[in-house]
N, C-alpha and C positions, 0 to 999 in steps of 0.2 A: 477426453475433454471435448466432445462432442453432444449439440442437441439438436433433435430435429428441428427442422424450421418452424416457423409461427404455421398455423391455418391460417386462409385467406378469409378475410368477409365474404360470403358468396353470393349475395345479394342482387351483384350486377355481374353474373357472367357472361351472359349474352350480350350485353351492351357492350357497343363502340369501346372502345381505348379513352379512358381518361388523362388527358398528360395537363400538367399547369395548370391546375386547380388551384383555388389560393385558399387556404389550411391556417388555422391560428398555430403559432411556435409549439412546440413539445419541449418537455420536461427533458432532461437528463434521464430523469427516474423513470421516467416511461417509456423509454427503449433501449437503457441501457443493459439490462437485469437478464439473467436466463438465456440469454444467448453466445455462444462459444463463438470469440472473435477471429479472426487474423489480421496482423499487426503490421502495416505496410509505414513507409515513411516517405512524404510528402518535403522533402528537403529547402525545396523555394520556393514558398507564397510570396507569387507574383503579385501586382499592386491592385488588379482587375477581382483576384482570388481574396487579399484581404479587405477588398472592400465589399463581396458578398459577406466575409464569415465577421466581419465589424460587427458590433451588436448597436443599431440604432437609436439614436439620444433626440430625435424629436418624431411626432408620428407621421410628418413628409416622409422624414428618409425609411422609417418601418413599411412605407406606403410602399417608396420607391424599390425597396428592398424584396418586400413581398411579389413586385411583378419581377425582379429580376428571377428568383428562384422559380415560379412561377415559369417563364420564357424557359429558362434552363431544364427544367421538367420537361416539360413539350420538346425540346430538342435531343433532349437524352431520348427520352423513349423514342423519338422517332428514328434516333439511329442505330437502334438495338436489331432491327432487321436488315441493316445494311452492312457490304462488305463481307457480311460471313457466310458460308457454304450454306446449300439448300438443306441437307442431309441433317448439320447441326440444327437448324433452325426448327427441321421436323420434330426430331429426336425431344428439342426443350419442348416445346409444344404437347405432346407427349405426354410427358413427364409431369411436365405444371400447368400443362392449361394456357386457354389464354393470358393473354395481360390485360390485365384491367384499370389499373392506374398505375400512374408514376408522379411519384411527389416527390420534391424537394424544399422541405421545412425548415427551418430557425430553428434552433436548440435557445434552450435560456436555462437558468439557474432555478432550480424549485424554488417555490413560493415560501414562505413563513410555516411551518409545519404547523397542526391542525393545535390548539390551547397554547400556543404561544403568544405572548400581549403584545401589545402594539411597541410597549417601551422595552420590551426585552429585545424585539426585531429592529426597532431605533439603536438600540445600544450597541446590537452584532456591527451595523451598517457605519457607527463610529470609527468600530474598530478597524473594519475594512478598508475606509475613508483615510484612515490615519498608518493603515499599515500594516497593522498589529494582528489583522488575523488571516493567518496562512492558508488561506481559503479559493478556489479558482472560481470565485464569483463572476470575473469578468472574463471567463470562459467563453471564446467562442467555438460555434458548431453547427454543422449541419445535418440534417439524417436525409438520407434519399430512399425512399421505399419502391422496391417492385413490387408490384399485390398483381398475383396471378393467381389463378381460379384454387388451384389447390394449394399454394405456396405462398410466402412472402419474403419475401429477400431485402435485406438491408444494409447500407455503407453508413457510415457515420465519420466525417470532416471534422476533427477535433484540435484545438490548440490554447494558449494560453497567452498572454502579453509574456514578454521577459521580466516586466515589474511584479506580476501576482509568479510568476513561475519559478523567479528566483529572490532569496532573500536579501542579495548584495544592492540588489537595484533598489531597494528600501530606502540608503540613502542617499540618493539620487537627487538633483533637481527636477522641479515639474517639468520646465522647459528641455531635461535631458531626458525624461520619461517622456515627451511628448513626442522628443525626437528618435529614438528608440522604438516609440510604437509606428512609426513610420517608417523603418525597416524591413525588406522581406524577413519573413519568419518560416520557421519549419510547423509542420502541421505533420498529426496522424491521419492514416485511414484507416479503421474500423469496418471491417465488412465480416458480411455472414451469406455468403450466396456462392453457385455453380463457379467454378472456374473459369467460365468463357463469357459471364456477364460481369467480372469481377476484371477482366481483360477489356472488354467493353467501358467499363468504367473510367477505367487507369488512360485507355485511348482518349475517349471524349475529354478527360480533364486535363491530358498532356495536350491536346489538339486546340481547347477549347482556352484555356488558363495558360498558357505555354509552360506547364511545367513538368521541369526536367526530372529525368532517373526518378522514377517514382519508382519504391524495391520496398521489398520485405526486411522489415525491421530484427535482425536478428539482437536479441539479449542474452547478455553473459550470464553466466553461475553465479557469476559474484552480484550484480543488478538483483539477479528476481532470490537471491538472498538476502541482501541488503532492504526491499518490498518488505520484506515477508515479517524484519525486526520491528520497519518502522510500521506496519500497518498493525501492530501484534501492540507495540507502544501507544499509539494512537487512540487504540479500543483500554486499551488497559488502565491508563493514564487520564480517560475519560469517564469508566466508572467506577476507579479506585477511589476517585472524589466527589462522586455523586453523594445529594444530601441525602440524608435519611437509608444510609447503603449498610447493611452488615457484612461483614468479611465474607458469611455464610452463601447471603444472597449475589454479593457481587463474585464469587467463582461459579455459583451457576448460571450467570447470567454472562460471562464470560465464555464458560464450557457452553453454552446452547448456541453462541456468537461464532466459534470456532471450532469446537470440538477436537477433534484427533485432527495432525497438521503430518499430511503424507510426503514423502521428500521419495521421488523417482534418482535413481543412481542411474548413469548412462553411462556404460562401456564401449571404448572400441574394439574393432574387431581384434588385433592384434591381442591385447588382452583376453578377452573373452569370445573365442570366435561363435558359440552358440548359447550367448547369452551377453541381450543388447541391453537390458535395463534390469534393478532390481526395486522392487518400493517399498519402503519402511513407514510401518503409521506408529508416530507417537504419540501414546494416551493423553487424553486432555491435561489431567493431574499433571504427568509429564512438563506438560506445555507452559503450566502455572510455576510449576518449580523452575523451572532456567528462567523464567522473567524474573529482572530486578524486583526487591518490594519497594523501591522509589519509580519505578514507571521508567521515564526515559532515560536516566542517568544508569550507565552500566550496561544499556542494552544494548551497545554494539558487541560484546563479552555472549549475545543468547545463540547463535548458532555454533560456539565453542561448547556452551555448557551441554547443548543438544547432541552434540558431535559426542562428546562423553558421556553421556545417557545412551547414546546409541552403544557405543563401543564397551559397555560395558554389559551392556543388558545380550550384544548380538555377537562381540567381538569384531565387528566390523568397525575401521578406522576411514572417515569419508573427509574431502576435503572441505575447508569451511570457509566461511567469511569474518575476517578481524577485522575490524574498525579501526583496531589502534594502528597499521604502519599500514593499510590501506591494501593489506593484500592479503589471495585467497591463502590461506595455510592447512595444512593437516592437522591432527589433532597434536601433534608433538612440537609444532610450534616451530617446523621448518616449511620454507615455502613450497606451494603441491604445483606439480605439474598440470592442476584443474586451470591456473592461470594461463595458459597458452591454445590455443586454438584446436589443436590436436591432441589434448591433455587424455589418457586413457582413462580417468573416472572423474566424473564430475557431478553435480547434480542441475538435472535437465528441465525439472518440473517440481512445482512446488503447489499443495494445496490443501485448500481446509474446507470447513463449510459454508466460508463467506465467500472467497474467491482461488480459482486456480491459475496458474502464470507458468509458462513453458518457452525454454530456450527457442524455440520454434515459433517463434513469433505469437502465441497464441492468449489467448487471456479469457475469461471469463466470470462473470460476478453472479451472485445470488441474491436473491431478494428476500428470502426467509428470513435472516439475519437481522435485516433491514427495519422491517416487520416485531423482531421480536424487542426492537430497544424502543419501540416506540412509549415514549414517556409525558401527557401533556402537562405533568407538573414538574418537570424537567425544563430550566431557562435554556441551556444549552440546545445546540441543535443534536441529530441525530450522529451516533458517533461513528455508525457503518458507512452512513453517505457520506461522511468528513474523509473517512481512512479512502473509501472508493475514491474519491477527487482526487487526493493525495497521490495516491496511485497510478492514475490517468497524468496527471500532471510528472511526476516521477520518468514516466515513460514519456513524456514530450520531451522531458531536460535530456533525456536519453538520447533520443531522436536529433536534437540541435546537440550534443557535445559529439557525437558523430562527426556530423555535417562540419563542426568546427574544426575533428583530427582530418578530418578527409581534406580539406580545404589547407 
């Protein structure tokens, strides 16, 4: 689950170091895609931290906003060369080249997708207004880019209010939501870059932001299984009801969405001393058959029906995820040793052709996908980037129910 890094623009490689430039927001969509994450957790955004990653509501504070990031840029880069050994510093240098900039941008919500109407985009923004669609609209974020001559390395600041992230908060008071969004919150870090600027980063924002134990995100068997139902529901559920759909066309519009969905089996040693993983790809058709034909209803029951499509087709009995009493079970419906920390088989990594998710903190999205549901007689929005929010947000509720057993 690896991709090389972006190329850099190379434009300006002989010029000076650019840090704090001021940059209009980026998209989600346009830096989220194609790149293979790791999954860090940012446990207490401090009051200084949620008031960069606040999404501004007149254009003073977008003003004021823009030079904070902006300051923060110029500060980061400049203490990328401090503190660390000569030798390392050669080594990156090397490797990638100068630096050439360092930005720190505003993430925002994509815009209205391209032949959507004005009252279709009125009608979504109702719903959002009122509650009613489970959407991380009011997503905040950040993206910090290194662009070095041959390279570009990126982090991404990512989180969610507790109202859009969770659906209890729904009915809530304003004035309890307001007081609610005034609480520290937990936040992801997203990055894709070297080990020692990724150290660099994690220092500036504990130094900078005061925030504590910043650690890699680990997720269970049972989480990037549970992903994998609802993202699988999500897509399904959205064009099992598109207008004008035949059964025909909506499986292959499904199969070109997900195709074959690989499930990595991870051994421990004790079990299997020379053999740490095994992977299983099941055929798209496969994939279609264990989904409910009612969409969400029944699909906590698809990694059982899968588990028996496996076990039947390979002999292989793997532990799975129930929805109904909340725990991982084998296929005979006694509970699997996958639920414990040290469980001898579990499954480690989960992927399709829209996105992959690994115990290991790791994640990654595609944009092919993304690309192919594009529909402008379609009111709905896109159902890849719905399921990818979904999923980002999934992984935030992750990262705070943590923070909450830990505490």
């Amino acid at each position: 689950m690896t991709l090389s890094p972006i190329s850099a623009d190379n434009d300006k490689l002989h010029a000076s170091p650019r840090f704090g430039d001021d940059y209009p927001p980026y998209s989600m969509e346009d830096c989220l895609y194609d790149t293979s994450w790791l999954i860090h957790s940012l446990p207490t955004l401090t009051p200084s931290m949620l008031t960069l990653l606040a999404p501004p509501s007149t254009q003073q504070e977008r003003s004021q906003q823009t030079s904070k990031l902006s300051t923060h840029a110029g500060a980061f880069g400049e203490s990328l060369s401090r503190g660390r050994p000569r030798y390392e510093s050669e080594e990156e240098k090397e490797k990638l080249g100068s630096l050439s900039q360092c930005r720190w941008t505003r993430l925002e919500r994509p815009a209205p997708e391209d032949g959507q109407t004005q009252q279709q985009h009125l009608s979504r923004k109702r719903l959002r207004d009122n509650g009613d669609d489970n959407d991380s609209s009011t997503s905040h974020g950040v993206l910090i880019s290194l662009i070095y001559e041959r390279t570009t390395y990126k982090f991404i600041i990512y989180t969610t209010p507790d109202a859009c992230s969770s659906k209890r908060s729904r009915t809530a008071t304003s004035s309890n939501h307001t007081s609610s969004n005034q609480k520290s919150r937990t936040a992801i870090l997203l990055s894709k870059s070297s080990p020692s600027l990724l150290r660099s980063l994690t220092t500036y924002l504990s130094d900078t932001f005061a925030l504590p134990d910043i650690h890699p995100l680990q997720l269970s068997s049972a989480l990037i299984q549970k992903t994998l139902q609802d993202y699988l529901s999500t897509i399904y559920s959205s064009l099992s009801t598109a207008r004008g759909s035949t059964q025909s066309q909506f499986q292959d519009l499904f199969i070109n969405i997900i195709s074959s969905v690989r499930l990595t089996i991870g051994f421990s040693a004790p079990v299997a001393p020379h053999l740490k993983s095994l992977d299983i790809a099941v055929a798209p058709y496969a994939v279609l058959k264990a989904l409910p034909e009612n969409g969400r209803f029944g699909i906590e029951h698809f990694m059982s029906t899968l588990a028996g499509y496996i076990w039947a087709n390979t002999g292989l009995k793997i532990p799975v995820l129930d929805d109904r009493d909340g725990l991982v079970q084998s296929l005979g419906g006694e509970e699997a040793d996958v639920a414990k920390p040290d469980a001898p088989m579990k499954i480690s990594r989960i992927s399709n052709a829209a996105y992959a998710i690994s115990c290991d903190h790791r994640i990654k999205f595609v944009s092919r996908p993304v690309h192919a549901v594009d529909d402008p007689d379609q009111p709905d929005e896109n159902c890849v980037r719905r399921a990818n929010r979904e999923l980002l947000v999934a992984i935030v509720e992750e990262a705070r129910r943590q923070v909450k057993d830990d505490s």
